[in-house]
VEXRO-66422 format. One record per residue (C-alpha): residue in one letter; y, x, z. Coordinates in steps of 0.001 Angstrom, whole numbers, plus 500000, padded with zeros to 6 digits. Layout:
<rs>
  res   north    east      up
    A       Y       X       Z
...
</rs>
This chain:
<rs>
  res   north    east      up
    X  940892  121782  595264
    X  944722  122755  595724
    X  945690  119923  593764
    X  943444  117841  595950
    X  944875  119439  598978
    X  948910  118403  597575
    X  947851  114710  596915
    X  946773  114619  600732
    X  949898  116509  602103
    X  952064  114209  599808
    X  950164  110535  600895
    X  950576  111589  604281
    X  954367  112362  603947
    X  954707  109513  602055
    X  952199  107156  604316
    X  954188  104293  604937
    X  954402  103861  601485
    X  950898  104071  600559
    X  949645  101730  602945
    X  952263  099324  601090
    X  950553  099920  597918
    X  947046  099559  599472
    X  948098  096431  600689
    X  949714  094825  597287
    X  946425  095937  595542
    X  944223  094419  598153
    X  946511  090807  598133
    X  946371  091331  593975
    X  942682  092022  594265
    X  941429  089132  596587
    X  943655  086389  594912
    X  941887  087719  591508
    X  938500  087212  593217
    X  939044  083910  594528
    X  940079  082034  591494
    X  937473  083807  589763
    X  934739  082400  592581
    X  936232  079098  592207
    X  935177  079189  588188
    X  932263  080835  588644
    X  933798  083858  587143
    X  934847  081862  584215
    X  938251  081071  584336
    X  939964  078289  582149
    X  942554  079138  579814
    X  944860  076545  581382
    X  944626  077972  584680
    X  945549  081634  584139
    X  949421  080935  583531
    X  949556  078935  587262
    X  947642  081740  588512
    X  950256  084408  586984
    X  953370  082140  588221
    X  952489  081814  591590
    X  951390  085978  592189
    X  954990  086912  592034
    X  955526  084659  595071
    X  952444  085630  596914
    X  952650  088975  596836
    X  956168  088543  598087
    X  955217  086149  600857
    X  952248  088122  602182
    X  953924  091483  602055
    X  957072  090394  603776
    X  954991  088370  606466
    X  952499  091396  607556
    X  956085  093256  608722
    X  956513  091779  612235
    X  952755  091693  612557
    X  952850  095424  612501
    X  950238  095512  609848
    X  952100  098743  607988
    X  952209  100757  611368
    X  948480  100771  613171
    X  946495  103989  612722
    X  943027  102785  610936
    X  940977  105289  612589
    X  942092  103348  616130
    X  941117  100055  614747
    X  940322  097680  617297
    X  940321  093565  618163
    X  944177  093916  618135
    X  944356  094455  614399
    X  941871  091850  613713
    X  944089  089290  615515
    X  946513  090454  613288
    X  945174  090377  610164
    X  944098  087078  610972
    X  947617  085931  611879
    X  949262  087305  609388
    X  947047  086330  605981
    X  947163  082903  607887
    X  950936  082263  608357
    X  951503  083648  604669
    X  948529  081714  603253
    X  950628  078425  604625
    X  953631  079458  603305
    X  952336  080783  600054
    X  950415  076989  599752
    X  954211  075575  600698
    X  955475  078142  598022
    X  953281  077025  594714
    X  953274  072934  595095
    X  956925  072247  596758
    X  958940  074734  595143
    X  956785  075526  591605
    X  955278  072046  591927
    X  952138  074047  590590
    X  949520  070846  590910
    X  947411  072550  588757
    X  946913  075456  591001
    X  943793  075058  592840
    X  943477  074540  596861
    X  940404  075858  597844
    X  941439  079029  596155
    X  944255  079497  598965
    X  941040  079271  601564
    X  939123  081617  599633
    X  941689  083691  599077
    X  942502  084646  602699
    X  938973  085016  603790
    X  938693  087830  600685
    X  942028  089211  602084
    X  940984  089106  605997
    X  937487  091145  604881
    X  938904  093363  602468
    X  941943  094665  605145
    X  939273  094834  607861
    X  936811  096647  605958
    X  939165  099192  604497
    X  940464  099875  608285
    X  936448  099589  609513
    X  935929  102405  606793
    X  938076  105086  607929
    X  937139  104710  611559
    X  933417  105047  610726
    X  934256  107816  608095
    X  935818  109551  611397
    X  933223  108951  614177
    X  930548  109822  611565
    X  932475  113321  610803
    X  932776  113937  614746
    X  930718  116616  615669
    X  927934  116451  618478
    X  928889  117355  621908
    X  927458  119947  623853
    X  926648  117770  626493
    X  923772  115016  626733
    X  924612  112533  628858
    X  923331  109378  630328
    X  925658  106837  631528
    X  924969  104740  634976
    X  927100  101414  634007
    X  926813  099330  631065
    X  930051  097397  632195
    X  933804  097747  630940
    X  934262  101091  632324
    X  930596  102546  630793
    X  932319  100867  627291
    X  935661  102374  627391
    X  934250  105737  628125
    X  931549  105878  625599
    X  934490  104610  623073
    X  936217  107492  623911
    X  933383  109715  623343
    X  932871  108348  619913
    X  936785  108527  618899
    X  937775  111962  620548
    X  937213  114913  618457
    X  937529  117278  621406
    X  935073  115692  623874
    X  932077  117569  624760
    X  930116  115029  625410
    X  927231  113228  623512
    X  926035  109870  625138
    X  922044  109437  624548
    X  922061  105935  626765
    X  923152  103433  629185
    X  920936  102989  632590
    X  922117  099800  634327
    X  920914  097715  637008
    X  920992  093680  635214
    X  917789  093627  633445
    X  919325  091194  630793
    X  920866  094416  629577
    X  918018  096318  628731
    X  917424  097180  625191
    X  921017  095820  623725
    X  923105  098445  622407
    X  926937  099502  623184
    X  929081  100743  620075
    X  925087  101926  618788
    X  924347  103509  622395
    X  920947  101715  623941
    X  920268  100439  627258
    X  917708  102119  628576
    X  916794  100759  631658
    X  917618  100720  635399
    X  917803  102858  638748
    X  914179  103166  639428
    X  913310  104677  635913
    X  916376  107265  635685
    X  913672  109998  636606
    X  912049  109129  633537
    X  914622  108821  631674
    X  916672  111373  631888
    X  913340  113681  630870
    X  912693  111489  627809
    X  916654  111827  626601
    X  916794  115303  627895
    X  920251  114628  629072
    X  922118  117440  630666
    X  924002  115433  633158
    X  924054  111681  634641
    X  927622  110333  634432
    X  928639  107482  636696
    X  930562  104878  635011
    X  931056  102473  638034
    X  934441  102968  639573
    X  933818  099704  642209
    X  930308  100948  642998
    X  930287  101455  646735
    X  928909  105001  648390
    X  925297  103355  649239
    X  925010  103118  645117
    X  926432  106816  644979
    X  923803  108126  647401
    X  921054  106277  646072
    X  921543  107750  642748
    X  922124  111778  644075
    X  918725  110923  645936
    X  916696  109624  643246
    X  917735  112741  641412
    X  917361  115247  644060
    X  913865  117093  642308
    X  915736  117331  638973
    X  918770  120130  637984
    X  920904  117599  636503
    X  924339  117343  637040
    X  926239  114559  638358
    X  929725  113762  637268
    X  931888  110176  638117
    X  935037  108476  637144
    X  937970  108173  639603
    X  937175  104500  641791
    X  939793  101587  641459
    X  941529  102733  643792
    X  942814  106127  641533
    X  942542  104010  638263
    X  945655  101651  638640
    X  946347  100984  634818
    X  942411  100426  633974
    X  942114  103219  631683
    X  939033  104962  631617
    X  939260  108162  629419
    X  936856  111671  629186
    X  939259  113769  630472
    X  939144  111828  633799
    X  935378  112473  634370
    X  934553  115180  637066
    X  931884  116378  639464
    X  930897  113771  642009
    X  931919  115500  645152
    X  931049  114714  648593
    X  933851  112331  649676
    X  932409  109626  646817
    X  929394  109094  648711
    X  931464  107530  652099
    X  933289  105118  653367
    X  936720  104408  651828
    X  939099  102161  653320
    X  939698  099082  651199
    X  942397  099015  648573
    X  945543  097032  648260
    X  945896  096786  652395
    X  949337  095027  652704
    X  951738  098089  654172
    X  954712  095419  655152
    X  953217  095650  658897
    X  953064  099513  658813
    X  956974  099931  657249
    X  958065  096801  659983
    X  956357  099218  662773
    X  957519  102573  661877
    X  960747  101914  659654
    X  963875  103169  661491
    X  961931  104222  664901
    X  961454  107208  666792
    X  958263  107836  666345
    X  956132  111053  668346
    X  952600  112563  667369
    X  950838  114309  670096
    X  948546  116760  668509
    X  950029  117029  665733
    X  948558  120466  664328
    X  945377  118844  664179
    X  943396  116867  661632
    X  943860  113349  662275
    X  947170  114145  664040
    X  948970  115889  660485
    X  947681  113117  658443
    X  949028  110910  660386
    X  952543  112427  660488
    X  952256  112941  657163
    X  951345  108899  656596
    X  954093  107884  658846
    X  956854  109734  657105
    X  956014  107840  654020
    X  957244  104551  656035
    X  960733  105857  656625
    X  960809  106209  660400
    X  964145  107234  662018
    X  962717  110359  663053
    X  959448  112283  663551
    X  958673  113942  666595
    X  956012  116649  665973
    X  954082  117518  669289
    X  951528  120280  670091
    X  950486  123594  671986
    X  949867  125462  668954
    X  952720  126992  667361
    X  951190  127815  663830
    X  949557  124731  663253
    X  952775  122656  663922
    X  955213  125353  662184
    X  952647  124976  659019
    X  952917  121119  658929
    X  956796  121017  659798
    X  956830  123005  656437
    X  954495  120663  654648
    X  956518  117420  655828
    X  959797  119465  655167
    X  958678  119774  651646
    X  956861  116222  651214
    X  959180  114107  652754
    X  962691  116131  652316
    X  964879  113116  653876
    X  963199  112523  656837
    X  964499  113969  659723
    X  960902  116076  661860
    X  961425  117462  664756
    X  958711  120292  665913
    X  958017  120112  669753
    X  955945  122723  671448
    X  954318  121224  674631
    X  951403  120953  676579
    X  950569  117581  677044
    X  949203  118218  680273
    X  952884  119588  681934
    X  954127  116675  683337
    X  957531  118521  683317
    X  957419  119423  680184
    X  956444  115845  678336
    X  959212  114071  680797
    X  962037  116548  679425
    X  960387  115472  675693
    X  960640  111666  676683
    X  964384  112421  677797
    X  965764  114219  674309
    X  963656  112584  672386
    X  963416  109431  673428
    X  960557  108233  671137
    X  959988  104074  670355
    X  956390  104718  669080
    X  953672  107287  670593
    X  950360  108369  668989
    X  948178  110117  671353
    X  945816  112081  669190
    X  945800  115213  671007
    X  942067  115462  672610
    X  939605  118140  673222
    X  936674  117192  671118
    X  934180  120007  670688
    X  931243  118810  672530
    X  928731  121350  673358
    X  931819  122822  674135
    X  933271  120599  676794
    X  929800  120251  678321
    X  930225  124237  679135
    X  933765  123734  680208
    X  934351  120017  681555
    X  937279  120833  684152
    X  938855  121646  681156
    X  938182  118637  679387
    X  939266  116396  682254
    X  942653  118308  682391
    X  943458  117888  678548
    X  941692  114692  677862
    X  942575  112824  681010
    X  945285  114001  682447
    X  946883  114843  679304
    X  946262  110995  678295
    X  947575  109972  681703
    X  950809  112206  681277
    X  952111  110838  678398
    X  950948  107098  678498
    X  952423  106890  682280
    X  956065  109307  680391
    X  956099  106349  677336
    X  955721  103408  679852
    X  958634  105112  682254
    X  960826  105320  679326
    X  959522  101532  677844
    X  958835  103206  674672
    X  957712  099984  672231
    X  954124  100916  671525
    X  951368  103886  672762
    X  948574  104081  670222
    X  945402  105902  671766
    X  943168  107938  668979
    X  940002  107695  670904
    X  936501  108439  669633
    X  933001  106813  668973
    X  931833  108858  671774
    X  932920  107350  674320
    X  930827  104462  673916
    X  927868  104545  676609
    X  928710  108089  676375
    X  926052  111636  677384
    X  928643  113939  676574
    X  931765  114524  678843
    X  933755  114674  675969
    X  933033  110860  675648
    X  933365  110434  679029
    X  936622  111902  679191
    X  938017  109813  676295
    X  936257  106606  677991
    X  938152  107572  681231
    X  941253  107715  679256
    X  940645  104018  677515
    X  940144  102743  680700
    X  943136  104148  681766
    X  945293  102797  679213
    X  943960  099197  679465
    X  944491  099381  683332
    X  948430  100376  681980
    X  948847  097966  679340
    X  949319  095083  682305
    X  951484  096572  684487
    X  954262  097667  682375
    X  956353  096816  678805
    X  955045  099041  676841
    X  952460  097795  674540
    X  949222  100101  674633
    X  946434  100247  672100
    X  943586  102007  671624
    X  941738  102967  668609
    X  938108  103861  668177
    X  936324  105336  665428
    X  933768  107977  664672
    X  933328  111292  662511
    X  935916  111840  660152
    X  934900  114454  657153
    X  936912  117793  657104
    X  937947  117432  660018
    X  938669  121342  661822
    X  935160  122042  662958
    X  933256  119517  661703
    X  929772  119280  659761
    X  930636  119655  656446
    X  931946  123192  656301
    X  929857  124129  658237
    X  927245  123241  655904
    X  928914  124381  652958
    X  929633  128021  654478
    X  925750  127990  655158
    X  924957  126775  651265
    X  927321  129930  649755
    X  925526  132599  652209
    X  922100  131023  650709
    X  921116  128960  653518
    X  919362  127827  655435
    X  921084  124749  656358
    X  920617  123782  660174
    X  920477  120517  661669
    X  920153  119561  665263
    X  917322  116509  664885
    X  915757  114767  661278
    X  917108  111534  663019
    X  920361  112432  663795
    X  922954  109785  662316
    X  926573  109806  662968
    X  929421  107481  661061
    X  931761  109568  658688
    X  935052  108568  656578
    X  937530  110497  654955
    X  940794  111152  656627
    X  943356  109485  655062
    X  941187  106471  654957
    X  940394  106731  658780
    X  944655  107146  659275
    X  945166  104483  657141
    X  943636  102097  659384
    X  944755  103525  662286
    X  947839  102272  661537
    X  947439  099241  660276
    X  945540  098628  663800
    X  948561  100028  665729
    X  950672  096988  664183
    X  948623  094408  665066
    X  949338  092970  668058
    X  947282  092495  670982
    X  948503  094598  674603
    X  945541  096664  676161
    X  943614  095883  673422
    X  940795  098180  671828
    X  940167  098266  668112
    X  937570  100061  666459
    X  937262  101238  662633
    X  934264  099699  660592
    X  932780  102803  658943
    X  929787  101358  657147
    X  926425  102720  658000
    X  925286  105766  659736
    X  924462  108679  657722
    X  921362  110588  658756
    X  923107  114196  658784
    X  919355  115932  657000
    X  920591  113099  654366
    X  924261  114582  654316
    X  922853  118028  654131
    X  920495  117263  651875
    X  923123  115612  649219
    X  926229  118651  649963
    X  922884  120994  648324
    X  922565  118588  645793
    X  926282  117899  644906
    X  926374  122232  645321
    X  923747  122562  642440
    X  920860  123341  644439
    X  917660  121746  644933
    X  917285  121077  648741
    X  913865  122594  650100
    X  913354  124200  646986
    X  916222  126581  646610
    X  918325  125718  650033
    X  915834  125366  653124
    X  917162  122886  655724
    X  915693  123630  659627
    X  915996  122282  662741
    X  917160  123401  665804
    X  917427  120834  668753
    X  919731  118855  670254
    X  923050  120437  671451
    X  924051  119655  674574
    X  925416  116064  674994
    X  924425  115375  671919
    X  923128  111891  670906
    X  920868  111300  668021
    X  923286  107853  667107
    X  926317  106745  667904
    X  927856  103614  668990
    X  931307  101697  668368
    X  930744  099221  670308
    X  929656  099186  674242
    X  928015  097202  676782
    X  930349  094136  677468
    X  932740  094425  674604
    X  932984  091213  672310
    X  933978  092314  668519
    X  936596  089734  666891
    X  937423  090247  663736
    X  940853  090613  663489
    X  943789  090155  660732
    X  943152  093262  658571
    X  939562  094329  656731
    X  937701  097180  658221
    X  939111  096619  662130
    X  937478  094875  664782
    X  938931  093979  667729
    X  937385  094391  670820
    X  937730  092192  674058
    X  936089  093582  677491
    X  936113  092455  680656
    X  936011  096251  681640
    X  939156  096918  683792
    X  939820  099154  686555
    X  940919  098272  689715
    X  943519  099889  691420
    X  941744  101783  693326
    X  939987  102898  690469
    X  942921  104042  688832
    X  944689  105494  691315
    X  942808  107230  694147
    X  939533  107796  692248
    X  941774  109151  689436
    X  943486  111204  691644
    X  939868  113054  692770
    X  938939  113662  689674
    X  942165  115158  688555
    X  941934  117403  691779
    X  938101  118067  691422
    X  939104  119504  687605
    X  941789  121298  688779
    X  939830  123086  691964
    X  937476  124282  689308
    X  934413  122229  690932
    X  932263  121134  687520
    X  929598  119656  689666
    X  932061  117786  691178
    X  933500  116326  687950
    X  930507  115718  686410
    X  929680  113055  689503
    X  933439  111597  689817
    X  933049  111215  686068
    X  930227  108583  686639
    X  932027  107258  689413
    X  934991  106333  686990
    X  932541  105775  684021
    X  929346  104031  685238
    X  927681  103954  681541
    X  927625  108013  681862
    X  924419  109553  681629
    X  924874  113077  681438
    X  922813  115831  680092
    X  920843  117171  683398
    X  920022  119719  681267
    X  923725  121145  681296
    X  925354  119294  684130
    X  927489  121358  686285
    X  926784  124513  684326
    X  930393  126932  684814
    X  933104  127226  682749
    X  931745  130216  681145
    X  929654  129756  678380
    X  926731  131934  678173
    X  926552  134101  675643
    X  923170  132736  673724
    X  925041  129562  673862
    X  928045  130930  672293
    X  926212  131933  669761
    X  924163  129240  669127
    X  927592  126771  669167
    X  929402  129184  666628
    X  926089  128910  664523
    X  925314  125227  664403
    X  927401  122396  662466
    X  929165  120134  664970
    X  929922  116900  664252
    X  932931  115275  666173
    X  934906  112727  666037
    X  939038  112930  666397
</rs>
């Protein structure tokens, strides 16, 4: 055995060599075996000195040509198509040459043609086979994994993984099958792994295979596929596990070490890859460019996405000190060379935002900074006319005074035929910003979109908290359905629709489908490793004031265009305020709000906003909330918007 173990320690010091060796005895070996076919294993006296002239040569020729076809360097037990190709080159090109070798320069006529052909298809199967051999020695030595998995893609990415599987000593895994949706697919077999079937019989199959976890191997499947795969496996304990989309995998590979847990965000609305950024760097390159409400969700990321553009300067804006000191930090440490400047304001001091405007001087606005909490706003909607209106009013009218280039509204899907004054306080401030957009230089946008996931209060935590304290999880209605995307996918767009052109115009987000939120809850159980019903119980508690059981992106007498980048409509209205409208009916509800009069606002708000239908339930209820619906807010999810 020790002598054993020295003759392995020396070939593999000595490797290079070896596989030399191997290779003269294989070229030896074939040419023997082809003139020996050609004579029917008897060979002719006068044909063995031709036979012995001409080896020299060959062996020569063929060794010397397999150098720049790097047939001395590949690593057998990674044999692939590459090294076939090879092979095939090389015993090719020296086959020629060795042909040119024996009858022009020997001028052996004697020696036999057909045993050149014969000769490299012995040589071709013999270095295959002897590569072919040590990978199956090693995949057939690998030990089982621990896990049983099924694999949901019989495509490039299901092949490359399952390779992997097979060739990695370390991976845990242990594929039992393939399900895949093309029924010409069924029963064929990937590197010896079987097609099993399709969607509708995973149930089955996963019980038949006993698989431990379902692994999905389709990185361009879209998040209806996702979803309809964590439901059809919602009765059974099985884990699900994914591999990063195309738009993480850049160079195509698809290894085991990338596979983890499918988590939440894979089951929404992403915004497409590969969106040209040359608009977004002409827009914000070398500009002055401000962020109202910037501690918040969508107002960080967005910060955070513009500095990547190399603006001239970043103008951080909000009320709340710790929020904005935490992200100057972040952009301090993300984007070192670009100047941020941290502004604490109230976007509703007049004063204040006009000295901002002055030092600061800012080419490109983003007005993210809202009130969005429904319920609430519907408790406290003075309030919400103060931060929502005349906050939007302050620093549109302070960007238009100082002919800033561009004011980007973030509004909300809510303010589409809204119930909520939330929504009718952001549809007050669209309308406001339109009415601006033809009376001055600045050019004013506004974007829509709906429910972004994460975001500081929203649905998701909420739901999660509930999950880790053992449920149950509560939702409002079973038909409630609201639109959700991720946050940097949402900012993304948002800036690609600030550099499209088109003054006053309003452009709203595709986000796919609506998501029933019992669905949502029902898959965060799911992706938590809980059965929902069985070990998480989901109830239901009503509608929250304002509440809606859909939303909308599109109102009454808006026309949707589709406009020059995927995922954004535009959206023309013949909605526009008259003067009066903007001015002295503004100017009531401003001083109805600030007089403390909620009946009052509630009415002037469907003066300004006819498509208003508020919740009589709650209308005109004070500014304090009642306690039991205090409690009843801090205890339910809420799903907003901005």
């Amino acid at each position: 055995m020790t002598l054993l173990r020295q003759t392995v320690r020396l070939a593999e010091r000595h490797r290079r060599a070896v596989v030399v060796l191997i290779h003269v005895a294989l070229v030896a070996l074939s040419n023997y075996a082809a003139i020996a076919l050609r004579f029917d294993g008897a060979i002719p006296a006068k044909n063995w000195d031709p036979w012995l002239e001409v080896l020299p040569g060959l062996l020569a020729i063929r060794l010397l040509t397999f150098v720049p076809f790097g047939l001395y360097q590949g690593v057998w037990r990674y044999t692939s198509l590459w090294d076939l190709r090879n092979i095939v080159a090389g015993v090719g090109l020296s086959s020629v040459l060795a042909y040119a070798y024996a009858h022009a320069v020997l001028g052996q006529t004697a020696y036999p043609r057909s045993v050149f052909a014969i000769d490299a298809i012995l040589l071709i199967c013999c270095m295959s086979a002897i590569r072919l051999i040590r990978r199956v020695c090693r995949e057939l030595s690998q030990p089982r994994g621990e896990r049983r998995v099924l694999i949901y893609g019989a495509g490039d990415a299901g092949e490359m993984i399952v390779r992997d599987m097979k060739s990695s000593k370390a991976c845990a895994y242990e594929p039992v099958g393939f399900i895949d949706d093309d029924p010409r697919k069924v029963g064929q077999r990937i590197h010896g792994v079987p097609v099993l079937g399709s969607r509708r019989e995973l149930p089955a199959i996963l019980r038949a295979t006993a698989a431990n976890e379902v692994l999905l191997a389709i990185p361009s499947a879209g998040p209806e596929t996702r979803r309809d795969v964590v439901r059809e496996l919602a009765p059974l304990a099985t884990r699900i596990t994914t591999l990063p989309t195309l738009h993480d995998i850049l160079d195509g590979r698809v290894t085991a070490d990338r596979i983890r847990s499918l988590a939440l965000e894979d089951l929404l609305v992403r915004a497409p890859v590969g969106l040209d950024t040359r608009p977004l760097r002409a827009l914000l390159a070398g500009k002055r460019v401000m962020v109202t409400g910037a501690g918040g969700t969508i107002g960080s990321e967005l910060s955070q996405q513009i500095c990547a553009f190399g603006p001239a300067r970043v103008i951080v804006l909000d009320r709340y000190e710790n929020a904005l000191f935490h992200l100057q930090q972040r952009l301090a440490e993300r984007c070192p060379g670009v100047p941020v400047h941290a502004v604490i304001a109230d976007v509703t001091d007049a004063h204040r935002i006009e000295e901002v405007f002055e030092e600061e001087a800012p080419e490109i606005v983003f007005h993210a900074a809202a009130h969005k909490h429904v319920p609430l706003m519907e408790a406290h909607p003075c309030e919400a006319v103060k931060n929502n209106v005349v906050g939007s009013r302050t620093v549109a009218s302070a960007a238009a005074r100082h002919r800033a280039d561009r004011f980007i509204l973030v509004s909300t899907d809510k303010a589409v035929n809204p119930t909520s004054v939330m929504g009718a306080t952001k549809r007050v401030a669209e309308l406001l910003v339109r009415h601006l957009a033809h009376r001055h230089r600045t050019q004013f946008v506004t974007v829509r979109f709906g429910n972004v996931l994460g975001s500081n209060g929203s649905v998701v935590p909420m739901f999660l908290d509930q999950i880790r304290r053992g449920g149950p999880v509560t939702v409002t209605h079973p038909d409630v359905e609201r639109y959700f995307m991720l946050i940097p996918e949402a900012v993304q767009l948002v800036l690609h629709a600030a550099a499209l052109d088109g003054d006053g115009c309003a452009y709203v987000l595709d986000m796919g489908a609506q998501i029933k939120l019992v669905d949502l809850a029902r898959d965060i159980i799911r992706l938590s490793g809980f059965s929902p019903e069985r070990d998480i119980p989901i109830t239901f508690t009503g509608l929250r004031p304002g509440e809606k059981l859909s939303e909308e992106l599109v109102g009454s007498g808006e026309d949707v265009q589709p406009s020059a980048v995927e995922k954004i409509l535009r959206l023309e209205s013949s909605d526009v305020w008259s003067d009066r409208e903007a001015t002295w009916e503004m100017q009531k509800l401003e001083r109805l709000a600030s007089a403390g009069d909620r009946s009052g606002v509630i009415r002037q708000l469907r003066v300004l906003v006819p498509t208003f239908v508020p919740d009589q339930a709650h209308a005109g209820r004070g500014d304090r909330l009642p306690a039991a619906a205090a409690l009843a807010t801090s205890a339910l999810p809420v799903a907003q918007s901005v």
